[in-house]
Residue frames as qw, qx, qy, qz and C-alpha x, y, z in Angstrom:
[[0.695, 0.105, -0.170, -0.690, 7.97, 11.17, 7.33],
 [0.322, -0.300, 0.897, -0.042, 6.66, 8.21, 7.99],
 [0.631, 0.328, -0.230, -0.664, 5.40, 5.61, 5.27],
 [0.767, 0.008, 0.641, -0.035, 3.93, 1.82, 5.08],
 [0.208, 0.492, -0.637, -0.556, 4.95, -0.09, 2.00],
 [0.894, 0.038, 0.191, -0.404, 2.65, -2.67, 0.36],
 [0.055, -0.443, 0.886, 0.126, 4.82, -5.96, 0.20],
 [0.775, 0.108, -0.415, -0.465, 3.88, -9.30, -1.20],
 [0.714, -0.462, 0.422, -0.313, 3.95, -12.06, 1.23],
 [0.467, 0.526, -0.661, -0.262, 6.24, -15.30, 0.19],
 [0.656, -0.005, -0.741, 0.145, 6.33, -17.03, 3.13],
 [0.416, -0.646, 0.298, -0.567, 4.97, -17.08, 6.59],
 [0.743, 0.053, -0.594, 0.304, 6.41, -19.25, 9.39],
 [0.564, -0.397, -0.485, 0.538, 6.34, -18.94, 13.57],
 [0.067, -0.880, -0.365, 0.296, 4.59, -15.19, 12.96],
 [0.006, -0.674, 0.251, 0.694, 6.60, -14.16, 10.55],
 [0.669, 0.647, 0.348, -0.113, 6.16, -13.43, 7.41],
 [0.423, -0.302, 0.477, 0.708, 8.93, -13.02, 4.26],
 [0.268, 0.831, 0.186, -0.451, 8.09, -10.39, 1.69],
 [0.576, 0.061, 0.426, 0.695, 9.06, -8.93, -1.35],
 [0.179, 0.921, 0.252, -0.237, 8.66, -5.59, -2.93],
 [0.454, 0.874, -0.120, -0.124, 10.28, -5.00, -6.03],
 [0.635, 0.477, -0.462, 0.394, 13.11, -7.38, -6.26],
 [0.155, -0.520, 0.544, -0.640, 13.56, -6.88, -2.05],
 [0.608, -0.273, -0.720, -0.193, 13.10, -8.96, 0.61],
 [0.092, -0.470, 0.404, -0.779, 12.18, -8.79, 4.28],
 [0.469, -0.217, -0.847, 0.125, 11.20, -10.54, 6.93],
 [0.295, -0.419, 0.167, -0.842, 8.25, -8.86, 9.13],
 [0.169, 0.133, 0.779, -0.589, 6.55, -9.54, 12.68],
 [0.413, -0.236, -0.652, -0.590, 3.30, -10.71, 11.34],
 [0.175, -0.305, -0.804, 0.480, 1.50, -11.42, 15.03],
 [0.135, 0.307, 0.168, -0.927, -0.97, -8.30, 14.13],
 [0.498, 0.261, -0.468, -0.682, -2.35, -10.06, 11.50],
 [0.766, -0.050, 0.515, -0.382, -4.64, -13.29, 12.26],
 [0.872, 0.258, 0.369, 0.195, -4.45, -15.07, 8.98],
 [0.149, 0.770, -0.385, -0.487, -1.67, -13.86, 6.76],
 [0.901, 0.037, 0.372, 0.218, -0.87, -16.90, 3.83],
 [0.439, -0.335, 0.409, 0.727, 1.47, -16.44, 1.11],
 [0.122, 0.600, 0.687, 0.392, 0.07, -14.61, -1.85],
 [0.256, -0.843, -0.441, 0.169, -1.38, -11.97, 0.31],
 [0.129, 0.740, 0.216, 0.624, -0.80, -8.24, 0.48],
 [0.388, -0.742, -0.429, 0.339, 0.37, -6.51, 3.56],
 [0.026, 0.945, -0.074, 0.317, 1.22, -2.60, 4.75],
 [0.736, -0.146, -0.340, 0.568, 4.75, -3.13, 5.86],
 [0.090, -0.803, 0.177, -0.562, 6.09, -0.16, 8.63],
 [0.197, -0.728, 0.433, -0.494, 8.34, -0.32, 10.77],
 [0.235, 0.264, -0.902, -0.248, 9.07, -4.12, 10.29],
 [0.499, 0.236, 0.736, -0.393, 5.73, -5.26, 10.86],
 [0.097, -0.378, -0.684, -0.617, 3.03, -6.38, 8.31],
 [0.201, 0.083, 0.373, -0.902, 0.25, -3.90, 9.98],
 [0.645, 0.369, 0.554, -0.375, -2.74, -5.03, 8.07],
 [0.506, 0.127, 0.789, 0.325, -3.68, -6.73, 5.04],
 [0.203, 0.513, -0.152, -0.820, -4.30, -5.18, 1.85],
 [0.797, 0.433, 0.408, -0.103, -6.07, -6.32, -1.58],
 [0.585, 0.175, 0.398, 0.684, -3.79, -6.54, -4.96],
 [0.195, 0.727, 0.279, 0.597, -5.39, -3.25, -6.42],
 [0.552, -0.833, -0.022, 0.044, -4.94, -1.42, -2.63],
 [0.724, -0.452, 0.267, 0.448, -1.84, -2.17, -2.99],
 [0.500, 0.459, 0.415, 0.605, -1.09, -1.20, -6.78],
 [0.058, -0.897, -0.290, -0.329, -2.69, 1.82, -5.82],
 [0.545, -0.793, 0.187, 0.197, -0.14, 2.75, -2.78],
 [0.689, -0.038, 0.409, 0.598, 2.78, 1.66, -5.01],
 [0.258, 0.681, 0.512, 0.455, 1.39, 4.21, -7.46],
 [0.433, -0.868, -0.168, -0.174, 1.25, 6.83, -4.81],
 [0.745, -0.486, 0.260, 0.376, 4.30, 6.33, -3.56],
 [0.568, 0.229, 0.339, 0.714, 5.96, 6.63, -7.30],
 [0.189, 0.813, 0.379, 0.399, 4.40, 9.90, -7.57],
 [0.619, -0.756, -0.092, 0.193, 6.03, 10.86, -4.51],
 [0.529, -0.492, 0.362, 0.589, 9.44, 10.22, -5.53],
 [0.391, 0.554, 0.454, 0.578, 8.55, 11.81, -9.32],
 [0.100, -0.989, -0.047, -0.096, 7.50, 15.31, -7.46],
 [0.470, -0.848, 0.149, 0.193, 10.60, 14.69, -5.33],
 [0.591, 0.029, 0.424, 0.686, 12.75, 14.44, -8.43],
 [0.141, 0.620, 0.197, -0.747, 10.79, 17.46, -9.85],
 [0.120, 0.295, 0.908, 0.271, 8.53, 15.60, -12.32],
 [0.389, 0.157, 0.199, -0.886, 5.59, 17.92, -13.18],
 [0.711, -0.073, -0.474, -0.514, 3.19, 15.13, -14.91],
 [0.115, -0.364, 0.865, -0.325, 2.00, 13.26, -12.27],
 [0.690, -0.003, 0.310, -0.655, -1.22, 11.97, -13.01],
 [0.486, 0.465, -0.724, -0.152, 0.24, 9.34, -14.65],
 [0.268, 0.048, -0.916, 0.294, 0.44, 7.44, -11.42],
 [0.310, 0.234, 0.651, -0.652, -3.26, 8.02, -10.37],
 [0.226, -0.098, -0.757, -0.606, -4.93, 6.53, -13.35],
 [0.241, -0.490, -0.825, -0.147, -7.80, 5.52, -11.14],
 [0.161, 0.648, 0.744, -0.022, -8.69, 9.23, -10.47],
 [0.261, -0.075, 0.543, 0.795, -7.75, 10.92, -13.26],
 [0.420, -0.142, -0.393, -0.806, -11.37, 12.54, -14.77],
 [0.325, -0.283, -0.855, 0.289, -12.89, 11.55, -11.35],
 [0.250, -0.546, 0.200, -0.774, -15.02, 14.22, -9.65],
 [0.056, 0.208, -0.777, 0.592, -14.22, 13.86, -6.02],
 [0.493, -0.350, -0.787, -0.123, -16.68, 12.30, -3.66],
 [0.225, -0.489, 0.571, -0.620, -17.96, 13.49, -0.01],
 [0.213, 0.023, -0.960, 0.180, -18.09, 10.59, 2.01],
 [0.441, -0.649, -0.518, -0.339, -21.91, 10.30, 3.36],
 [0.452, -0.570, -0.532, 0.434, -20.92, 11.59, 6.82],
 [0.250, -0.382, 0.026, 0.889, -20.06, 15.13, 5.32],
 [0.036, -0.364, -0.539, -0.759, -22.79, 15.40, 2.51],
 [0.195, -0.019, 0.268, -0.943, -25.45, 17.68, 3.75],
 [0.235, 0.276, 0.837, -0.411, -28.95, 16.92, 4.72],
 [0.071, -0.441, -0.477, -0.757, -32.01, 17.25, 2.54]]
C-alpha cells in the first residue's frame, strides 16, 4: 500500500525542502511545488513533497492515518479519529446528484 504523509515544512533551500512529522525529519525534492515556504503543509510520498496542503487537510490525513493503524492494532472505536464526520450525513458531490 501506498500512502502520502502530511509533513510540516522547516526549511526549504535549492528545491528542497526539510520536514517534520511528529518528532521526524526529512528532507524532500520539492521541484513539484512552485512556492513551498516554511510553515507550509505538504503530502510527502515517495520523498517528494507532491502538493501542498492546508493545516486542517492535513490534521485530517494525520487523523486518517491514526485510524488506520488503530483498526490495524484491532481497535473497534474508531470514530474518534474522524471527529469532522461523525453525525455527518454523507454528501453526493453535484456531478452524481440527479436531475430535477
Amino acid at each position: 500500500m501506498c500512502v502520502g504523509l502530511p509533513m510540516r515544512v522547516i526549511a526549504v533551500a535549492d528545491g528542497m525542502a526539510t520536514c517534520e512529522r511528529r518528532g521526524e525529519t526529512a528532507r524532500l525534492d520539492a521541484m513539484l511545488l512552485a512556492d513551498v515556504a516554511p510553515g507550509d503543509y505538504v503530502l510527502a510520498f515517495q520523498g517528494s513533497a507532491v502538493r501542498l496542503l492546508d493545516a486542517a487537510e492535513a490534521a485530517q490525513t494525520d487523523a486518517a492515518l491514526d485510524a488506520l493503524a488503530a483498526a490495524m492494532r484491532g481497535e473497534g472505536d474508531l470514530d474518534r479519529h474522524f471527529a469532522d464526520l461523525v453525525d455527518r450525513t454523507p454528501q453526493l458531490p453535484p456531478h452524481l446528484r440527479g436531475g430535477s
